[in-house]
C-alpha positions in Angstrom: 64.2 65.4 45.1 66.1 65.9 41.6 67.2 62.9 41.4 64.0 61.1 42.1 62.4 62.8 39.4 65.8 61.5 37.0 65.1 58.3 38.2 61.0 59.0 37.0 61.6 59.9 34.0 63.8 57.8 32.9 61.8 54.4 34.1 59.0 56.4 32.1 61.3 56.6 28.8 62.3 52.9 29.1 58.7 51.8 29.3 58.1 53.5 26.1 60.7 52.1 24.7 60.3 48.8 25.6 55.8 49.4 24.2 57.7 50.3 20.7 59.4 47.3 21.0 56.5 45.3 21.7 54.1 47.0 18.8 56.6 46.5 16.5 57.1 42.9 17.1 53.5 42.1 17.0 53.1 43.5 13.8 55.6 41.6 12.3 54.2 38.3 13.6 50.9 39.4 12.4 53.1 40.1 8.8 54.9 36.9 9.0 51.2 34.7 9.8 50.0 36.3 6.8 52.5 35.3 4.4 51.9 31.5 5.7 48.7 31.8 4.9 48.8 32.9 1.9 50.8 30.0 0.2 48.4 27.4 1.7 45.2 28.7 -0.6 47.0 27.9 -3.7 46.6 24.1 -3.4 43.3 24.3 -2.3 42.7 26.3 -5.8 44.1 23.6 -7.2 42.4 20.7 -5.3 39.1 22.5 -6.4 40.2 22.9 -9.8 40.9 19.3 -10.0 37.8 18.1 -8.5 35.8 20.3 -11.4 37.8 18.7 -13.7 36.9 15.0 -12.2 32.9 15.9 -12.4 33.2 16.9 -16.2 35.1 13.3 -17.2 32.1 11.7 -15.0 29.7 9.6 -18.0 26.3 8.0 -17.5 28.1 5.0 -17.1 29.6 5.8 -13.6 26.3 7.3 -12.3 24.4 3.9 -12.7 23.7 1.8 -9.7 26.0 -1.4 -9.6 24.5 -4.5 -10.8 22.7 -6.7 -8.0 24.4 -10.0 -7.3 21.0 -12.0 -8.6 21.6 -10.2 -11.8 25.2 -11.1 -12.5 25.6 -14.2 -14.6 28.5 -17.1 -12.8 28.3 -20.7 -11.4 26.2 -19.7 -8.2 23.7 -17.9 -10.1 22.2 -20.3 -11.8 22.2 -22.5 -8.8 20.6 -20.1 -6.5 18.2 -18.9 -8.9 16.4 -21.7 -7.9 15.6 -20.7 -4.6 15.4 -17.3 -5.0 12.6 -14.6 -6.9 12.2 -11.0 -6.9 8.7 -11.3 -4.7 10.0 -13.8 -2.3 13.8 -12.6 -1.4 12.4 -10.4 1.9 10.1 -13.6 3.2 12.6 -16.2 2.7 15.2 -13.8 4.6 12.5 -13.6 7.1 12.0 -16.9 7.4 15.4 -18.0 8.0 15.5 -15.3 10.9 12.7 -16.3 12.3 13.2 -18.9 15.0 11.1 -22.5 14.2 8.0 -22.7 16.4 6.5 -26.2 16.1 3.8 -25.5 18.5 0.7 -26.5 17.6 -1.4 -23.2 18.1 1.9 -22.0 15.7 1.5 -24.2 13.2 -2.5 -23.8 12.5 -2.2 -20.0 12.2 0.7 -20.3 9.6 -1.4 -23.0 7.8 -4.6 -20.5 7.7 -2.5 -17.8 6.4 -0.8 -20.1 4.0 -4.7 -21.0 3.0 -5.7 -17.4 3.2 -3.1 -16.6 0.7 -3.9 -19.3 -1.7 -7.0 -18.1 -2.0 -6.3 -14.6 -2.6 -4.4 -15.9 -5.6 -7.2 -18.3 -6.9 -9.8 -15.4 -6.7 -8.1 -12.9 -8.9 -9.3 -11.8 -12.1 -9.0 -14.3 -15.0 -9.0 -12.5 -18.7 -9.1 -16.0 -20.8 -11.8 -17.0 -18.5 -14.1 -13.6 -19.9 -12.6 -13.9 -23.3 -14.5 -16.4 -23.5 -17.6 -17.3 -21.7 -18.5 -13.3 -21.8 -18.5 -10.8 -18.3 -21.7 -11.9 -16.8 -21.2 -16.2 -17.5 -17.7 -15.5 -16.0 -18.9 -14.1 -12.7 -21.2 -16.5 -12.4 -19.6 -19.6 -12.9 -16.9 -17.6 -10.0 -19.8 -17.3 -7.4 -21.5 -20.5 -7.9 -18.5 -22.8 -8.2 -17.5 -21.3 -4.5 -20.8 -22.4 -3.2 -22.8 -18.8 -3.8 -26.0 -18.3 -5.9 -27.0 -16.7 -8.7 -30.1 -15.8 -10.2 -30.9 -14.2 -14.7 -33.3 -11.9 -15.7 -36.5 -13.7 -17.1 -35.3 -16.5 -15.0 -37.0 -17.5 -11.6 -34.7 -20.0 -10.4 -31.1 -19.8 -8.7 -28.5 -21.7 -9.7 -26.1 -23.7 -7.0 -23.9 -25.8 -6.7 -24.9 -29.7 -5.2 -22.3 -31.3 -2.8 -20.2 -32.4 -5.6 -19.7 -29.3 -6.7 -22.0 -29.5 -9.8 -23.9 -26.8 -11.3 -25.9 -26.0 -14.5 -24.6 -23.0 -16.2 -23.8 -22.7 -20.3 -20.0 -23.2 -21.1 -20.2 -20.9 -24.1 -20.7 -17.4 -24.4 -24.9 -16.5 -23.9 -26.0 -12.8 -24.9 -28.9 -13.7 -23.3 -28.2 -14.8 -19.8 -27.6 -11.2 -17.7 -27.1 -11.6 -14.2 -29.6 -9.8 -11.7 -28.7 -11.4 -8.6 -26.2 -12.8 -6.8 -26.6 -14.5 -2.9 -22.5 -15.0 -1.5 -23.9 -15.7 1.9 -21.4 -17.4 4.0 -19.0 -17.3 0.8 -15.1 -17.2 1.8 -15.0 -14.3 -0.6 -12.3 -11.9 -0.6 -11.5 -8.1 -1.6 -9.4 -9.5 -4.3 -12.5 -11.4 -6.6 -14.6 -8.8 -6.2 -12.9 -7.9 -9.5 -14.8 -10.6 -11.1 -17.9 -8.6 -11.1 -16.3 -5.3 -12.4 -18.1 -5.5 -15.4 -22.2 -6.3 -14.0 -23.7 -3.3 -15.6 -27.1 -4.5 -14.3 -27.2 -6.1 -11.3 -30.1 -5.4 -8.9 -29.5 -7.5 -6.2 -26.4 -8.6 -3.6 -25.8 -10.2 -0.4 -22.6 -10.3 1.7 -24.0 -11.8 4.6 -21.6 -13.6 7.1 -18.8 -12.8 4.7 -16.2 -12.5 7.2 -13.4 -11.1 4.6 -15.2 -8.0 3.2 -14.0 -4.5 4.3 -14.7 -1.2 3.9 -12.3 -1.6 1.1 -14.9 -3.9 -0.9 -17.7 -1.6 0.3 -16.0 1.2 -1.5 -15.6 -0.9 -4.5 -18.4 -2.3 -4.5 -20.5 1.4 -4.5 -18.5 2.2 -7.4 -19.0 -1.0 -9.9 -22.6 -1.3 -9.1 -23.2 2.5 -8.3 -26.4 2.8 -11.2 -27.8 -0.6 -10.8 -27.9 -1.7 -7.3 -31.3 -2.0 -5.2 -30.7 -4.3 -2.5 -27.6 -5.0 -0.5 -27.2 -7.1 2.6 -24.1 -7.0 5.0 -24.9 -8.2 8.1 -22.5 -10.4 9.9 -19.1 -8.5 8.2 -17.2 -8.0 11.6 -14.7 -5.8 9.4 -17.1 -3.3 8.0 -17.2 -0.4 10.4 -19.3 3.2 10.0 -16.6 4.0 7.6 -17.5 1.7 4.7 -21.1 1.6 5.3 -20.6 6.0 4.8 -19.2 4.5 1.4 -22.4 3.4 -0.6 -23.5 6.7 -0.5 -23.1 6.4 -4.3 -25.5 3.9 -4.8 -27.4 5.8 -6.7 -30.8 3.1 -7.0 -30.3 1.5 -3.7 -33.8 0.9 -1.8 -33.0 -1.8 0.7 -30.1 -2.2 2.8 -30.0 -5.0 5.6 -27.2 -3.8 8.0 -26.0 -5.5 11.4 -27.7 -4.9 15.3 -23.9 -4.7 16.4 -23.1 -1.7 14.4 -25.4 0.8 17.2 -23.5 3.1 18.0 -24.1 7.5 17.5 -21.7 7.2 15.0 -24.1 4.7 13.4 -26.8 6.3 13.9 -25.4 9.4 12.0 -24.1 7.7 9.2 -27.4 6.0 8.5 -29.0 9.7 8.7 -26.9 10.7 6.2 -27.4 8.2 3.9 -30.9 8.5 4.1 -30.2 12.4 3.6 -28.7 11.7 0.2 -30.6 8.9 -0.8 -34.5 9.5 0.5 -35.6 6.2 -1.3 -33.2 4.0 1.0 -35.0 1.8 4.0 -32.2 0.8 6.0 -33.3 -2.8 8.2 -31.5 -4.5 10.7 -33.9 -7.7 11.2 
């Protein structure tokens, strides 16, 4: 029985020896981790000392964007300037990515946007051209010489243009001759030469009929230029204009007649029209 106990207690001392031991080790690995680490910030103190001093040397110079190739003067610039402009870089790149379709369906649509185009460009606003035959002359000699009509004040009779394209309008500036109406009926008119008639202070009449290009973009532009003056409007036959732009000329301001399409009855329609009889009590809105 003694020496069982001996034998106890002295397994018991050894295992507290051998925890001491063990503590004490620990802690100096703990010790010896910490003085590893603590050599290892310097250089990053440095590094970040450096890269302070990098960003203070930096100039204006080094911030700019590099110069694109187009821009850089050498033997293939001057050669491919030829084929290449700031508006055209992201269609020609398109083009050459595109695969050819010779088709023939293919080949009429790209002409009619190749057309539609064109005449986008040949309908934009012309200063020279109201420099000098004056704001009203200008926009008329636009409308009539793309087969619309125009009509003065103190003057009964509309001006066209015959088959050839001949017309009767003064080639020189005429304080006199203020347009009151103008009739682009079946015109191929677009948003972009309704800038031509910015400047009509006194227009009373305008028809859009059948004028497949016109928007609710041109109605909105078109309730703004002639937003005191205008008494009749027509737009029947504009597939494009929807409920949207005819909400639009609610700033016409004089308007009494306005000739809208049959195709356009819908509640939505029907509310729009209410309301712009609701701001405008004069207006008498027709579809015959």
């Amino acid at each position: 029985m003694i020496f069982q106990k001996f034998i106890h207690t002295k397994s018991l001392g050894h295992v507290r020896k051998n925890r001491a031991l063990l503590c004490k080790c620990m802690s100096t690995s703990i010790k010896s981790e910490n003085d590893e680490k603590l050599p290892t910030d310097k250089p990053k103190e440095i590094e970040l000392s450096k890269k302070v001093e990098i960003t203070n040397l930096t100039t204006k110079k080094d911030l700019q964007w590099r110069t694109p190739w187009h821009e850089k003067d050498g033997q293939y610039y001057s050669f491919l300037r030829t084929f290449y402009t700031e508006e055209s870089s992201t269609t020609l790149l398109k083009l050459l990515q595109t695969p050819v379709n010779l088709h023939p369906t293919a080949i009429k649509q790209w002409w009619a946007r190749k057309m539609e185009r064109q005449n986008m460009l040949m309908q934009q606003y012309i200063p020279e051209r109201n420099q000098t035959l004056g704001d009203e002359l200008a926009a008329a000699h636009f409308i009539v010489y793309r087969g619309g009509a125009v009509k003065f004040f103190d003057d009964d009779k509309w001006i066209k243009a015959n088959e050839l394209k001949q017309y009767e309008l003064p080639v020189h500036y005429d304080s006199e001759k203020i347009l009151q109406a103008i009739d682009c009926s079946g015109m191929n008119l677009y948003y972009e030469g309704l800038a031509n008639l910015r400047n009509l202070k006194k227009l009373e009449w305008l028809s859009l009929s059948s004028c497949a290009n016109m928007d609710d973009w041109a109605m909105d532009t078109i309730s703004n230029i002639f937003s005191d003056s205008l008494i009749y409007l027509d737009i029947r036959y504009c597939p494009r204009i929807t409920v949207r732009g005819l909400g639009a000329l609610h700033t016409l301001k004089e308007l009494k007649i306005l000739y809208v399409d049959e195709m356009l009855s819908y509640k939505s329609f029907e509310l729009t029209c209410l309301m712009l009889q609701d701001i405008l009590p004069n207006l008498d809105i027709r579809t015959a």
